[in-house]
C-alpha positions in Angstrom: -24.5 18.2 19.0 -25.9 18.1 15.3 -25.9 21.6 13.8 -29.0 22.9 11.8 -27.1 22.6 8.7 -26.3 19.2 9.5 -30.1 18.3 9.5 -30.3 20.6 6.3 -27.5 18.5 4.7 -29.9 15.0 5.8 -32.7 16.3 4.5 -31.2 17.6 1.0 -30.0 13.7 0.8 -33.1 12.0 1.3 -34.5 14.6 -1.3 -32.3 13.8 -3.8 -32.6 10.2 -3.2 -36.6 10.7 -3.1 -36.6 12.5 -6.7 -34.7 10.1 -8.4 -35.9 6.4 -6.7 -39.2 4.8 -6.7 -40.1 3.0 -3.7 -39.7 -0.5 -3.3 -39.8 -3.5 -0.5 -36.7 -3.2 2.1 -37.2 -6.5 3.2 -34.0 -7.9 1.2 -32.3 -4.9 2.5 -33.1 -5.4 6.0 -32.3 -9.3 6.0 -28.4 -8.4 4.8 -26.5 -10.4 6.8 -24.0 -8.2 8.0 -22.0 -10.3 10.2 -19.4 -11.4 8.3 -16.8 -8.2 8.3 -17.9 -7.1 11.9 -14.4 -7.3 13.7 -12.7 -4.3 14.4 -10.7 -3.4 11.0 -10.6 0.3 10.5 -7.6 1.7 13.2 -6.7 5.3 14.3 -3.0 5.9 13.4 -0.8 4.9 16.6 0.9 8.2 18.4 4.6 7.5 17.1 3.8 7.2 13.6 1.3 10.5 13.6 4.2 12.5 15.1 6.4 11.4 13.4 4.2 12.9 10.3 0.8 13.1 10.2 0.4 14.8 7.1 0.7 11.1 5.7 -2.6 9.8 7.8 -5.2 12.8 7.4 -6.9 13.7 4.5 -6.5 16.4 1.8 -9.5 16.9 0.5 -12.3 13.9 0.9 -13.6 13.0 4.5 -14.3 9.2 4.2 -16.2 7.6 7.5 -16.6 8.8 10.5 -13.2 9.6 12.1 -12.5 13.0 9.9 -15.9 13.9 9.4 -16.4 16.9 11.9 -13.2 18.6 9.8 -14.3 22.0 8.4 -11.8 21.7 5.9 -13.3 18.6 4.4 -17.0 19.4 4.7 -17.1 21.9 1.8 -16.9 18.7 -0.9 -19.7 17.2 1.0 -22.1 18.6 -1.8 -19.8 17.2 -4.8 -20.1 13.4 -2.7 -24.1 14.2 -3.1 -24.0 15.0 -6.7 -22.1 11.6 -7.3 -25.0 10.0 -5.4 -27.2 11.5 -7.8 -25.4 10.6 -10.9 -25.1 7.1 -9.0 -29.2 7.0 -9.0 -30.3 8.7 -12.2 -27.5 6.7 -14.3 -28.2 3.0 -13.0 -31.5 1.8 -15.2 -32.4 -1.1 -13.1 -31.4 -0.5 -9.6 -32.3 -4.1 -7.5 -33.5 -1.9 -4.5 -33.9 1.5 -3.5 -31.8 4.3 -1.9 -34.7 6.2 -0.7 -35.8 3.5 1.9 -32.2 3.3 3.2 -31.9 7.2 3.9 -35.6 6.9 5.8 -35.9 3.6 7.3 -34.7 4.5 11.5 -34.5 0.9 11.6 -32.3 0.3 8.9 -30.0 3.3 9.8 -29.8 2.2 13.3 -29.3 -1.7 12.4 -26.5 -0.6 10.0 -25.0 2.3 11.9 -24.5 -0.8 14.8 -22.6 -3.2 12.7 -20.6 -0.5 11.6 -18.8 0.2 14.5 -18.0 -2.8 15.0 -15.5 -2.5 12.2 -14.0 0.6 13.9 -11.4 0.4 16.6 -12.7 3.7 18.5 -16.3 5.1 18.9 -17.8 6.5 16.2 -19.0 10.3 16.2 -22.7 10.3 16.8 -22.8 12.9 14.1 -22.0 10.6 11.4 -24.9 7.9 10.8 -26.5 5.7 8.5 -27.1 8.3 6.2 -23.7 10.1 6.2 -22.2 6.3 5.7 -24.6 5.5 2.8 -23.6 9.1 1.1 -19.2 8.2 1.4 -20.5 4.8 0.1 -22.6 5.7 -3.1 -19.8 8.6 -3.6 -17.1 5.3 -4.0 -18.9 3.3 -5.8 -19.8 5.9 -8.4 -16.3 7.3 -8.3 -15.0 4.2 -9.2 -17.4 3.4 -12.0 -16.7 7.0 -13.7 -12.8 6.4 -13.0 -13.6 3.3 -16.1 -16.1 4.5 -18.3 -15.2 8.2 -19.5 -18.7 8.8 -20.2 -20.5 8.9 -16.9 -18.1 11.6 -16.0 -19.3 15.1 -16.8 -17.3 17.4 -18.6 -16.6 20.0 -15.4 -16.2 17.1 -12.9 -13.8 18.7 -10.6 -12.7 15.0 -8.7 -11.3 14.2 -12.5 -10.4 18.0 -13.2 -7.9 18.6 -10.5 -8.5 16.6 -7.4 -8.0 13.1 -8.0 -4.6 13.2 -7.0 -6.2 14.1 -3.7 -8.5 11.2 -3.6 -5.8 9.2 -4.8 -4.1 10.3 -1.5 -7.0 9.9 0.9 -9.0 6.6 -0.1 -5.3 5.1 1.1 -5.5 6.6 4.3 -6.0 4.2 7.2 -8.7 6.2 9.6 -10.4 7.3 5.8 -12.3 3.7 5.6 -15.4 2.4 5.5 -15.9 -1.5 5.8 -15.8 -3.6 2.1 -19.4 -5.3 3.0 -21.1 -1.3 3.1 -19.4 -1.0 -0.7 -20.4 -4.3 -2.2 -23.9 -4.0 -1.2 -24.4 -0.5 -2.6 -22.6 -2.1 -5.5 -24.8 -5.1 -6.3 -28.2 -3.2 -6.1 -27.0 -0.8 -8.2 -25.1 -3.1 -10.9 -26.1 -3.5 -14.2 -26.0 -6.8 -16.1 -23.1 -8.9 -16.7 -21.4 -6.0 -14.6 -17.4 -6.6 -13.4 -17.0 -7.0 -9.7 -16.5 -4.7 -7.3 -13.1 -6.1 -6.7 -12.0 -5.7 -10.5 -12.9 -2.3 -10.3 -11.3 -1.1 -6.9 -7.8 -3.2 -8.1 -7.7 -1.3 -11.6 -8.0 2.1 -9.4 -5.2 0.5 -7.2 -2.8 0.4 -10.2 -3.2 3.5 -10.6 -2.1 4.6 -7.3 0.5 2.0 -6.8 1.7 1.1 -10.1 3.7 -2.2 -10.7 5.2 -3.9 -13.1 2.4 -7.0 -12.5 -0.5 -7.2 -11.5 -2.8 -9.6 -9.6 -5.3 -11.8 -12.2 -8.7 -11.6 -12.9 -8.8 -15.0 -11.5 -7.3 -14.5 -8.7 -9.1 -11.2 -8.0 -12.2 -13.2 -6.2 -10.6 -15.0 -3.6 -9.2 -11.8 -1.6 -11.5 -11.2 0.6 -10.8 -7.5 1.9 -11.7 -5.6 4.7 -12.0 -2.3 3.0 -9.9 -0.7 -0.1 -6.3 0.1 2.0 -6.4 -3.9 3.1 -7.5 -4.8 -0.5 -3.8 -3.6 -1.5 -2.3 -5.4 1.5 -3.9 -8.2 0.2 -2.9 -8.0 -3.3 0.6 -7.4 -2.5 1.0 -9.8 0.5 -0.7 -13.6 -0.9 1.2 -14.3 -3.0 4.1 -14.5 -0.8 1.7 -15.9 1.7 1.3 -19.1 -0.7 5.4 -19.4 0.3 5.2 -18.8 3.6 4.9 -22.5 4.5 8.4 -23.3 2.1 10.6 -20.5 4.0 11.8 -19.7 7.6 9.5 -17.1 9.0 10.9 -15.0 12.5 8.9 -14.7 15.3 10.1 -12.4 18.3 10.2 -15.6 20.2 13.0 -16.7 17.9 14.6 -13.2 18.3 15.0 -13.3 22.4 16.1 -17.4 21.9 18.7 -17.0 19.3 20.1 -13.3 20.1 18.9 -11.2 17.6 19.1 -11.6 13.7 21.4 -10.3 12.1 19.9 -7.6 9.0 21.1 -8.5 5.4 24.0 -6.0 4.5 23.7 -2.7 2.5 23.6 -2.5 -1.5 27.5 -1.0 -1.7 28.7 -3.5 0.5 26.8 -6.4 -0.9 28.7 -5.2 -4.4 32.1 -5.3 -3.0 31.3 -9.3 -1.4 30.6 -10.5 -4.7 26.7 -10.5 -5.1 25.0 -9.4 -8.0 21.6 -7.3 -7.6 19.3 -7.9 -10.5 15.7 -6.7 -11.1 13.2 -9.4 -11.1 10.9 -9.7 -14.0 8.8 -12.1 -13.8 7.6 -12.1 -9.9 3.5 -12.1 -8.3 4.3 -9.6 -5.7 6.9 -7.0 -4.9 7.3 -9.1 -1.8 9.0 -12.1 -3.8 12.5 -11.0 -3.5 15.0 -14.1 -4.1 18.5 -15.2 -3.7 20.1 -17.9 -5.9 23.7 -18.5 -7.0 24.9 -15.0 -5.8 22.3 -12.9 -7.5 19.7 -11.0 -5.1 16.5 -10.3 -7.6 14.1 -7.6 -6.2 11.0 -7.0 -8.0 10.6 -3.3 -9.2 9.1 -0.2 -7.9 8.0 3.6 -8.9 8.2 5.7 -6.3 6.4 8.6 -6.6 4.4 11.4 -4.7 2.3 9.2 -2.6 4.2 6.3 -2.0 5.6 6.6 1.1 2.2 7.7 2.6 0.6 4.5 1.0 3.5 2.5 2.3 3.0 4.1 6.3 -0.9 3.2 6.1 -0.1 -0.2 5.1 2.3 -0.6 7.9 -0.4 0.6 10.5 -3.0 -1.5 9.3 -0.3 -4.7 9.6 0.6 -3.6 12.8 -3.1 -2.7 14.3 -4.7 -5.4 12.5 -5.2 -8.5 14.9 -3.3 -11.8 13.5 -2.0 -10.4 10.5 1.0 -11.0 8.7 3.7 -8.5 8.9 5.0 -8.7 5.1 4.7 -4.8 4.2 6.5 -4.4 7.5 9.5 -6.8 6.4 9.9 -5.7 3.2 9.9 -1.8 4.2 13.0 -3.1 6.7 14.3 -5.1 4.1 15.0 -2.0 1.9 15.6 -0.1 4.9 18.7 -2.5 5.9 19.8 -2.3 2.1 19.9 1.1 1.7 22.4 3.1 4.0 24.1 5.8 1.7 23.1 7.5 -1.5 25.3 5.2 -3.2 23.2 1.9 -1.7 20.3 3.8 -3.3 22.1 4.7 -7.0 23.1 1.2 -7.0 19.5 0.0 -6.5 18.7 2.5 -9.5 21.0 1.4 -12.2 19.7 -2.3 -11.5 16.3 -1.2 -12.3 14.8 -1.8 -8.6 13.6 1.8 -8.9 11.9 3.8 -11.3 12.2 6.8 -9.2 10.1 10.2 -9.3 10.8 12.2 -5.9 14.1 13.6 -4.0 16.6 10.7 -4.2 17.3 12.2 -0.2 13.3 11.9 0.7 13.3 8.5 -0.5 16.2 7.1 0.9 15.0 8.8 4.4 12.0 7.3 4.1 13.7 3.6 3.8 16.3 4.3 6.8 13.5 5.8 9.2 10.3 3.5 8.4 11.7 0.9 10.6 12.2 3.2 13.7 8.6 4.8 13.7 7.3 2.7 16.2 7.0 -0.6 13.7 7.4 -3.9 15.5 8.0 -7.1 13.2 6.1 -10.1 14.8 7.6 -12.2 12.0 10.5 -10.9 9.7 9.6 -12.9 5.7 13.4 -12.3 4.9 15.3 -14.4 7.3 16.1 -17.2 5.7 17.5 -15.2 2.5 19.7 -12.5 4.7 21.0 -15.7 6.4 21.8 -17.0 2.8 23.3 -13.7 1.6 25.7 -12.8 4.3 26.9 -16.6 4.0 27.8 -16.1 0.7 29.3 -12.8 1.4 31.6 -14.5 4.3 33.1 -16.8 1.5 36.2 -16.2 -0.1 35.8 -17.0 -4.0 32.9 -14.8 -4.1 35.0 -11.9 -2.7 38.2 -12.5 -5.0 35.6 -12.6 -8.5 33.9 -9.1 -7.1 37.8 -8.2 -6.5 38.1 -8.5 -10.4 35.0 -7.7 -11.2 35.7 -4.1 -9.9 39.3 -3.4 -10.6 39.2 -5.1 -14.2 35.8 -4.1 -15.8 37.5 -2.2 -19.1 40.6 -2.5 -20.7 42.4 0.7 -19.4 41.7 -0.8 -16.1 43.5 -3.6 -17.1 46.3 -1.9 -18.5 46.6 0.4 -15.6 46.6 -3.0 -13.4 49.2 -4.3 -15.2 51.6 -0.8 -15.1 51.4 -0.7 -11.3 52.7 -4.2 -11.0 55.2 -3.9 -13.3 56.3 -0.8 -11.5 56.4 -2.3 -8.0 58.5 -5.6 -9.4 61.0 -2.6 -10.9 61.0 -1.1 -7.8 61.5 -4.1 -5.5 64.1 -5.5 -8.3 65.9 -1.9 -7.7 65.8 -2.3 -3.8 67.1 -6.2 -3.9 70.3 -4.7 -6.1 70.8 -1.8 -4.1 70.5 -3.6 -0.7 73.3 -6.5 -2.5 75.6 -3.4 -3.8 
């Protein structure tokens, strides 16, 4: 049932959206073609993963759609999402159409309240509508615009005081989304001219969050066509690999039940020891592009920080819950998974500059060796072909024999040593020989 402060909370909206927009013709409005981005793209977090830990899939601070919007805990920053809707509205000059009509138009918040759940996997709360949606939306868009230009931001703004490591945190989150077409067309009717795209401005807030050592192109930034902001990430880390996917062996399950199993690419220490060389990869479009040529595995870098793994267990989810999509955050979580065993697997993956580490050596290196075991199921593994290339070359014998060296002959007193102990055990086998002739 909607509470009396709920309809208090309405009306103060379409207040604030009254006092600062003229009226204008809806008729553009109402003729959005909304069609486009209706199949079910926004998931609640599978049981396994949530009990596994379920801090990583609810919300700190900022209730975003419908799914956490009845939390107590989240409603008090309702009022701060309003005053960005204001500052949205009083700082855009030119707006193409108004706000106010949205907030009071039944038919328009009915219309768009319908398409909407078609995006969500579960039924919506009837407590969150049109309204509420337009509110998280406006709140985004002007978040995102004050995250660029310093001076829309007011000097007390608590989101950029102390909280944005919150929404950092909670605008990753899987059930915290609300479909990209809801955000693009409260972007373009409130743009100014020769504006960036919404896309440019959602991917510099992503590097932020997930830094890398690359970065998609500004070019390339208009083809993705994402679902909402967590797939916008899966799609800036996954197509470039995707381009590839055609020139490399890709495993399907049906391959798995055919051919017995596949057989995971060995750990770091291990690797080491069979002759290949782990390298960081500079130049590479995804962290996805890892390689292995003439005994060298290159893995593109990563920070790990506070954050991460949660960004890294919503991505999985939406691979997993999302219908025909690729499973490439999936593989290359079990790729490092299968690589990293032991703390030493881990240090070794350190001093080759794979990680640029920021959190509990022991959190991360759980994180790697449990991922893959909460509930995860990988409809087509990327890495095939290359573990099947690296544990060939680790079965050959020259390989071995130069990692032998390698090892036990890396500085001169090594060599010297090397060179004592077989010197001692020809005197000592010399001495034997005599005394067994005496």
């Amino acid at each position: 049932m909607e509470t009396r402060s709920d309809n208090k909370y309405r009306l103060r909206v379409k207040n604030l959206i009254n006092t600062h927009v003229d009226s204008k013709d809806i008729e553009n409005f109402m003729s959005l073609d909304l069609s486009a981005s209706t199949t079910g793209c926004i998931f609640k977090v599978p049981d396994i993963p949530r009990s596994q830990n379920q801090n990583a899939y609810v919300p700190i601070a900022f209730s975003i759609g419908p799914w956490h919007y009845s939390n107590p805990n989240l409603r008090a920053n309702d009022k701060l999402k309003t005053l960005y809707l204001r500052d949205l509205i009083s700082k855009d000059r030119n707006p193409k159409a108004t706000l106010m009509e949205l907030s009071n138009s039944e038919m328009y918040i009915l219309e768009l309240s319908r398409k909407v759940q078609e995006c969500y996997s579960s039924p919506v709360d009837q407590e969150y509508d049109g309204c509420d949606l337009l509110v998280d939306g406006c709140f985004i868009i002007e978040f995102l615009r004050k995250f660029q230009d310093k001076s829309r931001r007011d000097p007390d703004d608590p989101v950029f005081s102390y909280m944005l490591q919150f929404l950092y945190h909670d605008l990753m989150l899987l059930e915290n989304q609300i479909p990209w077409f809801v955000l693009e067309d409260i972007f373009h009717r409130t743009c100014g001219n020769n504006e960036k795209p919404l896309i440019w401005y959602v991917s510099a807030f992503l590097k932020q969050i997930f830094p890398i050592a690359f970065v998609p192109t500004e070019g390339n930034l208009p083809s993705l066509q994402p679902k909402h902001i967590l797939d916008l990430l899966r799609l800036w880390l996954v197509s470039p690999i995707e381009e590839e996917k055609g020139k490399n062996t890709v495993l399907q399950i049906d391959d798995i039940v055919t051919n017995g199993g596949w057989k995971p690419i060995p750990p770091a220490s291990f690797l080491r020891k069979a002759g290949v060389k782990i390298k960081r990869k500079l130049m590479a479009d995804s962290i996805l592009q890892v390689t292995f040529r003439n005994g060298y595995l290159e893995i593109p870098p990563l920070e790990f920080r506070q954050g991460t793994e949660d960004v890294f267990q919503n991505l999985i989810c939406l691979e997993q819950c999302l219908t025909k999509c690729p499973h490439g955050i999936t593989s290359y979580v079990t790729l490092l998974g299968c690589l990293i065993n032991t703390p030493m697997d881990f240090n070794l993956l350190c001093e080759a500059g794979i990680f640029d580490n920021w959190m509990n050596p022991e959190d991360v290196i759980n994180f790697f060796n449990k991922a893959i075991y909460r509930g995860a199921y990988v409809k087509d593994y990327y890495y095939l072909e290359l573990s099947e290339q690296v544990i060939e070359y680790c079965n050959r014998k020259w390989p071995r024999l130069r990692a032998i060296y390698r090892n036990e002959f890396t500085t001169p007193w090594a060599i010297i040593s090397q060179v004592v102990a077989g010197f001692l055990f020809i005197f000592t086998l010399l001495q034997t020989l005599f005394t067994i002739m005496r």
